[in-house]
C-alpha positions as CSV (number, residue, x, y, z in Angstrom):
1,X,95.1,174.9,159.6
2,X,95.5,171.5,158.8
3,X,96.0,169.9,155.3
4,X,94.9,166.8,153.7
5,X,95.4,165.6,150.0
6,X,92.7,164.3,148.0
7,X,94.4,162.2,145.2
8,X,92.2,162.1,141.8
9,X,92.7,160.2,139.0
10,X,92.8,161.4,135.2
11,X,94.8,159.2,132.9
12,X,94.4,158.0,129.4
13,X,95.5,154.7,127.6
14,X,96.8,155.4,124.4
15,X,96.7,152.1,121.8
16,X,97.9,151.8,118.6
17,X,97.7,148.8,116.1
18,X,101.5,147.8,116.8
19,X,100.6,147.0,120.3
20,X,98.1,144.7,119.6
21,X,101.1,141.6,120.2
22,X,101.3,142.4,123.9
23,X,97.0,141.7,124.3
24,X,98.0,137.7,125.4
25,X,95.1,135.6,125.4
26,X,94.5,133.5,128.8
27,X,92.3,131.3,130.2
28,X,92.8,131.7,133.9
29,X,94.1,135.3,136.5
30,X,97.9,134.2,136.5
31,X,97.4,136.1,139.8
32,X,93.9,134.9,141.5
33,X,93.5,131.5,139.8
34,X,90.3,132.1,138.6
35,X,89.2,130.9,135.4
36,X,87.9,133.8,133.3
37,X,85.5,133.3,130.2
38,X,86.5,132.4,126.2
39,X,87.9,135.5,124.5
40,X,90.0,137.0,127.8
41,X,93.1,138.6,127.3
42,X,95.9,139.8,129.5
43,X,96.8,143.2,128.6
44,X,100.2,143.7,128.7
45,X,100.9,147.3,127.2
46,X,103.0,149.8,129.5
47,X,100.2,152.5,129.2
48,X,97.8,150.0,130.2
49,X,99.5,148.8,133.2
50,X,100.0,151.8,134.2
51,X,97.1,153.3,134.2
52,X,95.9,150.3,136.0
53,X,98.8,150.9,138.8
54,X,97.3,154.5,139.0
55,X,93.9,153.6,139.8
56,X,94.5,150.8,142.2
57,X,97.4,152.3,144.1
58,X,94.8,155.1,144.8
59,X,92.9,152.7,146.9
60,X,95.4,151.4,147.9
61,X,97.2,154.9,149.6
62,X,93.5,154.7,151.4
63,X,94.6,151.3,153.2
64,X,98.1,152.8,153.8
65,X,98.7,149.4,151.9
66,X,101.7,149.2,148.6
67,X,101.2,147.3,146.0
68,X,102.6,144.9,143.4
69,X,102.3,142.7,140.8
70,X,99.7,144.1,138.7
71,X,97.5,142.0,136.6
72,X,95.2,143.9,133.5
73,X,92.7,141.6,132.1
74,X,90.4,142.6,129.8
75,X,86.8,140.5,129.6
76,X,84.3,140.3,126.3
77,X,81.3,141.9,127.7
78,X,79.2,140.5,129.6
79,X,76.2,140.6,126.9
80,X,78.4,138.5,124.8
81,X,80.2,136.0,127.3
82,X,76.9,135.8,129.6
83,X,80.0,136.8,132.6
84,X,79.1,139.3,134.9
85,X,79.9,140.1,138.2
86,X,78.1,137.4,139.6
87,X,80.1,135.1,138.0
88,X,83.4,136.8,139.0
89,X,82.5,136.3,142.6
90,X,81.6,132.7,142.4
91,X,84.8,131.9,140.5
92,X,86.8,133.9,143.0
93,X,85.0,131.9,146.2
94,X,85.9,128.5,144.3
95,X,88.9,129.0,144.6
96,X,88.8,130.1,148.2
97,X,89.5,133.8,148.3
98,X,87.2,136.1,150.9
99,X,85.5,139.1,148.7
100,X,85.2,142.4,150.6
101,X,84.0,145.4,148.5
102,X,84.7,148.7,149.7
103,X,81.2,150.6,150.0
104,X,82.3,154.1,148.8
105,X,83.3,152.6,145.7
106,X,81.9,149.4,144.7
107,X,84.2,148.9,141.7
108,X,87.4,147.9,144.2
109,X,87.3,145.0,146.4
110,X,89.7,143.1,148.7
111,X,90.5,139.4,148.3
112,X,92.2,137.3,151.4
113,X,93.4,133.7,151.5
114,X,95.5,132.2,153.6
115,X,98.1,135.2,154.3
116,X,97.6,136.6,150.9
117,X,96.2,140.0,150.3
118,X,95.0,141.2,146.9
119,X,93.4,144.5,145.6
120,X,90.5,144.0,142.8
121,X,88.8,146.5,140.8
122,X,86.1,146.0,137.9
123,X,84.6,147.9,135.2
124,X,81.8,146.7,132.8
125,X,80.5,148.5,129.9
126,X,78.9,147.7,127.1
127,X,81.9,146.9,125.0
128,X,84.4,144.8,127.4
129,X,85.0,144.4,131.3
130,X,87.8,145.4,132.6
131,X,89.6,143.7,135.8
132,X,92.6,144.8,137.2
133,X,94.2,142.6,140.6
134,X,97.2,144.0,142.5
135,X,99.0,142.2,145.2
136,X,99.2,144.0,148.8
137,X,102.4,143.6,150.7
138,X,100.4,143.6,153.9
139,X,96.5,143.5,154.9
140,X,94.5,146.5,154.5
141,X,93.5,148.0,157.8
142,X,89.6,146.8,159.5
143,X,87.2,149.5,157.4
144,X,84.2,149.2,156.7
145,X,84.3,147.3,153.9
146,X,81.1,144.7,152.8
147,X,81.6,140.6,153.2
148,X,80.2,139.7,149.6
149,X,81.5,135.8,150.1
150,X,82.7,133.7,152.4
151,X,86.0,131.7,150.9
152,X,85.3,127.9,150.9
153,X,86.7,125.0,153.5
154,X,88.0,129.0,154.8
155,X,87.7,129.9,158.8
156,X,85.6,132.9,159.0
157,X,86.9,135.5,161.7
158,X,85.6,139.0,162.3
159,X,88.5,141.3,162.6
160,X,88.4,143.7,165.7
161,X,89.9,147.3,165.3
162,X,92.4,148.2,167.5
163,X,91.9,149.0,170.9
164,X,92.2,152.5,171.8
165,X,93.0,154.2,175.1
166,X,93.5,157.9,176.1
167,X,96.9,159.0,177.1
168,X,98.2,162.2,177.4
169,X,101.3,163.7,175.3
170,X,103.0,166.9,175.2
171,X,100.8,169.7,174.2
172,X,98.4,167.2,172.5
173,X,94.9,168.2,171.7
174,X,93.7,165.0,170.3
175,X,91.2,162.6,172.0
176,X,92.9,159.5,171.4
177,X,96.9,159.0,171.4
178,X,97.6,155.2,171.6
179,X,96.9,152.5,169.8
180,X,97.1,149.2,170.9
181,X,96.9,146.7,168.0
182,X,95.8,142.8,168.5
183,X,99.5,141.6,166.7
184,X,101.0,143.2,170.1
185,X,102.4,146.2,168.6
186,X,101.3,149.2,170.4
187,X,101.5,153.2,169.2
188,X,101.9,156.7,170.9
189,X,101.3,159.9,169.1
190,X,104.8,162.1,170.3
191,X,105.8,165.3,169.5
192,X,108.4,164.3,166.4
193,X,107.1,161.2,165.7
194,X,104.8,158.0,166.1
195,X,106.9,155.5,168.5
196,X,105.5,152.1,167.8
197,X,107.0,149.5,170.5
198,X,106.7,145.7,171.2
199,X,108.5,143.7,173.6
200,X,112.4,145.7,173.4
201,X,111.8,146.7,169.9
202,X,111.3,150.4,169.1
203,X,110.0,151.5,165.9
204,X,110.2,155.7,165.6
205,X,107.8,156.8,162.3
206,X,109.2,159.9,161.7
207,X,107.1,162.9,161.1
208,X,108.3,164.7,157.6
209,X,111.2,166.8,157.7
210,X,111.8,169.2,155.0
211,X,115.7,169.4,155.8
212,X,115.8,165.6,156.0
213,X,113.4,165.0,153.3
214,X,114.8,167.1,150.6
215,X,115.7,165.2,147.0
216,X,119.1,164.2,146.4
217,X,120.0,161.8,143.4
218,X,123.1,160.5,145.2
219,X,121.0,158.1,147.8
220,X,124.2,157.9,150.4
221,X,124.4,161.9,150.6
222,X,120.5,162.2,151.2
223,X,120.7,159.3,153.7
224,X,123.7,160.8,155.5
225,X,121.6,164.7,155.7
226,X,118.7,162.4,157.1
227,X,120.9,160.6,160.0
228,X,122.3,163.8,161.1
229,X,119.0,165.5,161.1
230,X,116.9,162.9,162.7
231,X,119.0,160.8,164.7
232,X,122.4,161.5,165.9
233,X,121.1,164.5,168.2
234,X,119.9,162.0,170.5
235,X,122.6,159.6,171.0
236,X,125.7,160.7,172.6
237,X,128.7,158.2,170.2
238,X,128.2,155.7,167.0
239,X,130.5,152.9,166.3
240,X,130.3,150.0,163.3
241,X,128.7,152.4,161.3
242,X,127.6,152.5,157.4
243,X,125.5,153.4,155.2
244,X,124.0,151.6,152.3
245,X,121.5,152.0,149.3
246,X,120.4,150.2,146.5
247,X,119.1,151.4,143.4
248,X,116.2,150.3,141.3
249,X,112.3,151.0,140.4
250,X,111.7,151.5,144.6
251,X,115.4,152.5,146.1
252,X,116.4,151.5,149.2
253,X,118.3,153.6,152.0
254,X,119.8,152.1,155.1
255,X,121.8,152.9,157.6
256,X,123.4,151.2,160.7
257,X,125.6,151.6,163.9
258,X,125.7,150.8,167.5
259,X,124.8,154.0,169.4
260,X,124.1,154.9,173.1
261,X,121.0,156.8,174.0
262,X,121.6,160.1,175.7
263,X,118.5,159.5,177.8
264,X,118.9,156.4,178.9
265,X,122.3,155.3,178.6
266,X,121.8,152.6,177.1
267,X,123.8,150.7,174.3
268,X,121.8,150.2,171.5
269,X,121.8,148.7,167.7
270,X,119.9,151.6,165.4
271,X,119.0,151.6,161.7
272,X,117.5,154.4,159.7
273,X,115.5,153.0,156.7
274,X,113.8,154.3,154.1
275,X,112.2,152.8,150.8
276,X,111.3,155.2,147.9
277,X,108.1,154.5,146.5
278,X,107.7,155.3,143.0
279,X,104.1,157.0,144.7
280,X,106.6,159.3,146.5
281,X,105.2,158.3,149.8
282,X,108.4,156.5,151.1
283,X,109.1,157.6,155.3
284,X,112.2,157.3,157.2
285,X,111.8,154.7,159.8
286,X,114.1,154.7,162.8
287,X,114.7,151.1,164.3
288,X,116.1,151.0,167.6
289,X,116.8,147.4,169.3
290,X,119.3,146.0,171.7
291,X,121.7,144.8,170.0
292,X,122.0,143.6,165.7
293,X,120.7,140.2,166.1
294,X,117.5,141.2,168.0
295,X,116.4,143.7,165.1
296,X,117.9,141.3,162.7
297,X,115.7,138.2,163.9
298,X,112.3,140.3,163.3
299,X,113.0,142.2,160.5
300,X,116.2,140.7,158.5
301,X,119.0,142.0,157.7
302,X,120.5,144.5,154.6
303,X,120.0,142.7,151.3
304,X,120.8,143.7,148.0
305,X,117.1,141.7,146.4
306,X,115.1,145.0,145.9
307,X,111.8,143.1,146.2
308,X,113.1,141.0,149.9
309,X,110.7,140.4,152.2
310,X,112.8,142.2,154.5
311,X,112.2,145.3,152.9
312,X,108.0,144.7,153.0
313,X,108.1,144.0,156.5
314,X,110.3,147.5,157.8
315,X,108.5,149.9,155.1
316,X,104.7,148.6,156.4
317,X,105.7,149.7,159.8
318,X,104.3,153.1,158.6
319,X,100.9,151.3,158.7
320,X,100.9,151.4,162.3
321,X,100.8,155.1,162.2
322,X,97.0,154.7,163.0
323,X,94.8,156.6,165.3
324,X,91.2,156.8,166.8
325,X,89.5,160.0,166.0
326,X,87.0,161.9,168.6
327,X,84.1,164.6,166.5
328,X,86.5,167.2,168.1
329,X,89.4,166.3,166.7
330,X,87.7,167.2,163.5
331,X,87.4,171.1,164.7
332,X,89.2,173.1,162.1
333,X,89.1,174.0,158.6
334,X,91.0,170.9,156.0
335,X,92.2,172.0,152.8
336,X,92.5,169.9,149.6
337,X,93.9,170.9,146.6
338,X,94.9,168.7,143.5
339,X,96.1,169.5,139.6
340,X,96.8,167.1,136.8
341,X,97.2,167.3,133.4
342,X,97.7,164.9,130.4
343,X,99.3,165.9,127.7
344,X,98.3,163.8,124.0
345,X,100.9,162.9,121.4
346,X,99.8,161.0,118.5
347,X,100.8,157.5,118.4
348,X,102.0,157.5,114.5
349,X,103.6,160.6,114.4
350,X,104.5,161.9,117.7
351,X,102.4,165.2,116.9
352,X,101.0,167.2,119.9
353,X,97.3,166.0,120.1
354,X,96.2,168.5,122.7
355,X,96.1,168.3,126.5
356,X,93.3,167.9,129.3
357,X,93.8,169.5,132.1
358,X,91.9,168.8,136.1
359,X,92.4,171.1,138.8
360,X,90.0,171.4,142.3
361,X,90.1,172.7,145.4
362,X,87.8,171.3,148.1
363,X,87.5,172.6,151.9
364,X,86.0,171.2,154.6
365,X,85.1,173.1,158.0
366,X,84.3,171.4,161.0
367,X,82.8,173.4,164.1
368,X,80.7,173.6,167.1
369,X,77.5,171.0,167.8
370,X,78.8,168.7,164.8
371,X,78.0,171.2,161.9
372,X,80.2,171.3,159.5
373,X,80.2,173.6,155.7
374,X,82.0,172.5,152.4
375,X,82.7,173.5,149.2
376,X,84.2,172.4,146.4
377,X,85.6,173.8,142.8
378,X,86.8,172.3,140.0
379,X,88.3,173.3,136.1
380,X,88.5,170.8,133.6
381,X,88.5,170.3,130.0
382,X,91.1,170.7,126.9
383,X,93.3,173.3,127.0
384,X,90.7,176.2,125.2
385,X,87.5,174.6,126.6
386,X,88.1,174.5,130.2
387,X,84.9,174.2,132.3
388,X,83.7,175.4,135.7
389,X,81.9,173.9,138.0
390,X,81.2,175.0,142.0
391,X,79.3,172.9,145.0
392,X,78.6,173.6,148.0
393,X,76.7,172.3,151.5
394,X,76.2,173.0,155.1
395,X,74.6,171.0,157.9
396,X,75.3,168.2,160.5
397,X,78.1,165.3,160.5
398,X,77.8,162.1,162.4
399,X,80.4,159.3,163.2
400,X,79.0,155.7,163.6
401,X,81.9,155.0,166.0
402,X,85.9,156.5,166.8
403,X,87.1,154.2,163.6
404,X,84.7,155.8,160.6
């Protein structure tokens, strides 16, 4: 049986009148550039931003893409500023960003210029329009996402998804177990891990480990479990070793030595790294080079600026984790399960205000000739009115090519 997680989104914005101060009117996206219409206002409020951080960073989990920077605007409507979406695009193509929107949803688009990547989402209604931008530490993987403008005095290239070959790995029942991607890195599927290699650098994804990943406040400790768990067993001595860690919003963990490979012999320079998202999806990533300046020269070196560029470059490695996918890979039943709840407290007097409450459960089952059954059920409501709801369907699946 194999499980997926299907992240939904229930989250409320609570304002009061005391808040108002942190609603800054602005004539231009501090983040895009674009100049937005008479009567925006950057909204500034911590329950705003993040609920705005919520929505976006589930589109952005899709991309296997982290996020930053995050921008709230909030637009007079439409009916009253005569700015709509159109508008929005045009502005954003003056300025020379590209405009992809993401066809299952409509509401998020991504925006590329130069080498920077941002996340968009919009949401009209009769009252105000909301726009929320995020900045992407990396771009978000080729999808099928629609072209809706072409930046200006902006070279127009069609990105190709990566090529895919069939190799065979221990015990592997998948179609499709390397990737070879056009910035020269290239992937195999293993047993315990994803080894991503280019030129005599070796990037090991590890797999999750509940021994390694288990919580521990104390960073160092945790870090030190992790090494022993997924590294030392296959390397036969250690010298110059430490470990390090830095604390703040996204901790970092990092650990270093000069180790010889059991297998091979080989003198090498290894670091175990591992940034803590606040979305809880941080990874340990082995680095294996052949000696400290090699890994230093493509990836930097221990720093103690949380936000380094350093740090952006080793976590995205994770992105790399990326596989074809054949119709009989999809054989199986996939399970989905998600609960949420948010709990009200009245802004004035800190009074429990009641609590809404989400929980589903979707399953998918994929079997012979294509045909596939689902179901899905779902309880919602305030705590006392919860309701129930059920679907259900059966029939035929098709896949347009190995990447959708």
């Amino acid at each position: 049986m194999k499980n997926i997680f299907l992240l939904l989104l229930s989250f409320c914005m609570i304002a009061a009148s005391f808040g108002q101060k942190k609603l800054v009117a602005v004539t231009h996206s501090p983040i895009t550039g674009i100049k937005l219409p008479t009567g925006s206002k950057q909204d500034k409020r911590m329950f705003s931003e993040a609920g705005a951080k919520m929505l976006l960073d589930i589109e952005g989990k899709k991309a296997n893409v982290s996020l930053s920077a995050m921008e709230v605007l909030v637009l007079p409507a439409s009916a009253v500023s005569g700015f709509n979406t159109d508008s929005l695009m045009k502005n954003l193509t003056d300025v020379g960003w590209l405009v992809s929107t993401v066809p299952e949803d409509k509401k998020y688009a991504w925006l590329q210029k130069d080498k920077q990547h941002i996340l968009m989402y919009v949401s009209a209604d009769t009252k105000e329009t909301g726009l929320y931008f995020a900045k992407a530490f990396a771009a978000p993987p080729p999808r099928n996402t629609e072209s809706v403008a072409a930046a200006k005095n902006q070279t127009s290239t069609t990105t190709k998804p990566p090529t895919q070959q069939t190799v065979p790995v221990t015990n592997s029942r998948f179609a499709f177990t390397t990737t070879n991607f056009d910035d020269g890195w290239s992937s195999t599927a293993k047993d315990d891990w994803v080894e991503v290699t280019k030129g005599n650098l070796k990037v090991v994804l590890h797999y999750p480990n509940k021994a390694a990943d288990e919580y521990n406040s104390d960073l160092i400790t945790g870090l030190k479990k992790a090494w022993d768990v997924l590294v030392a067993p296959r390397y036969s001595s250690a010298t110059n070793m430490d470990f390090k860690s830095l604390y703040s919003y996204e901790s970092i963990e990092f650990a270093e030595a000069d180790m010889v490979e059991i297998i091979t012999g080989k003198k090498v320079y290894v670091v175990l790294f591992k940034k803590n998202f606040s979305s809880g999806r941080g990874k340990y990533i082995e680095f294996i080079s052949p000696d400290k300046s090699s890994f230093e020269k493509d990836f930097g070196g221990y720093t103690t600026e949380a936000l380094a560029e350093s740090w952006n470059k080793m976590a995205n490695m994770v992105t790399y984790n990326k596989f074809a996918v054949a119709p009989a890979d999809l054989n199986g039943k996939w399970i989905s399960n998600f609960t949420g709840m948010t709990q009200y407290v009245n802004a004035y007097t800190g009074a429990n205000a009641g609590a809404n409450t989400h929980a589903s459960n979707e399953n998918f089952e994929f079997g012979p000739g294509n045909s596939y059954k689902w179901d899905l059920g779902v309880a919602s409501g305030f705590v006392g009115n919860i309701k129930f709801q059920s679907v259900k369907s059966n029939g035929s699946f098709s896949m347009p090519n190995n990447w959708q």
